[in-house]
Each structure stands twice: as C-alpha cells, then as structure tokens.
Steps between C-alpha positions, in 0.01 A plus 500: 500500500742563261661165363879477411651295223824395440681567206541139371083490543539789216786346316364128427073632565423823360162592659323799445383612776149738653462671784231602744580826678351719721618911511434718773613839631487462864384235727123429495454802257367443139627208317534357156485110369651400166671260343802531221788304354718732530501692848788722427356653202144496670587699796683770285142552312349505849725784604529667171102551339284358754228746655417293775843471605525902475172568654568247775876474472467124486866416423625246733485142433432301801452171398548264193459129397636302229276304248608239237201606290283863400238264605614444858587852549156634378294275689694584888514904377099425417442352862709784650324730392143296597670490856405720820739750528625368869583141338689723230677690768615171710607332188771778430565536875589158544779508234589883520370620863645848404360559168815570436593611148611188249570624196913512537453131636294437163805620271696332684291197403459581173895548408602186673252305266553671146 
C-alpha cells in the first residue's frame, strides 16, 4: 500500500511522513523489513553499502506503507517481522502479485510530493 497525496495536502499540511517497507530480491527468496522517512535516500544505502543486500542481492522493493508517525511505522515493521513468513508473503502478493520491482514507482512518488 503505497498512499498518494495531493499536492494541496502538501501545500496547506506539511506532514512528514514514515514508511514501512519490505526489500526482496526475488519472489519468496530472502527478505528485509525496515522502516525510513525518506525511501529514496534509504534504498540508495540499501543498494550502495549493505552486505545483506550483496550477499543476498536483496534490492527490490516489493511493498511499502505510509505512516503519519516513526511510531506507526515502527510498530507494523516490528509485527512484520514477528509474522510467519507465508502471512508476509500474501501481504505483498495481494498488493504486488509479481514482486515486481517498485523503486521507479517510489521516485515517482517522492518527486510529485517534494
């Protein structure tokens, strides 16, 4: 779930926003759960000086959420993580089904709101 907001939400309301996200190389391979407030900048440290995503090649994100609080986004990446891997694996099939890649969809994002 990655929520949209419209510019005039940014113009009158600044929020800062958190996310919950969950990386993963290929479908049903390893995964990683973390949380940020900035994704773009997160996924470049990911890709650029992570050994797990080396080792693993965990580079993909697959699945996000938008919090209104570090709070909110701690506490879902905390029961991610405390989740069974196949409840893990339906939640990202049910809003990607082909694990496809998100990251150009999370610029995207990311642009439209600064």
């Amino acid at each position: 779930m990655f929520t949209i907001c419209s510019p005039l939400e940014f113009k009158h309301k600044p929020m800062t926003h958190h996310y919950t996200y969950i990386l993963a190389g290929q479908m049903h391979g390893p995964i990683f759960i973390g949380t940020t407030r900035n994704l773009k900048r997160r996924l470049t440290q990911h890709r650029f000086g992570r050994a797990s995503v080396e080792a693993f090649r965990i580079d993909q994100l697959v699945y996000v959420e938008r919090h209104n609080s570090i709070e909110a986004a701690t506490s879902r990446a905390e029961a991610l993580k405390s989740a069974s891997r196949e409840w893990v694996n339906a939640l990202v099939e049910r809003k990607n089904p082909n694990w496809r890649d998100l990251t150009e969809l999370a610029k995207e994002r990311s642009v439209r709101a600064a």
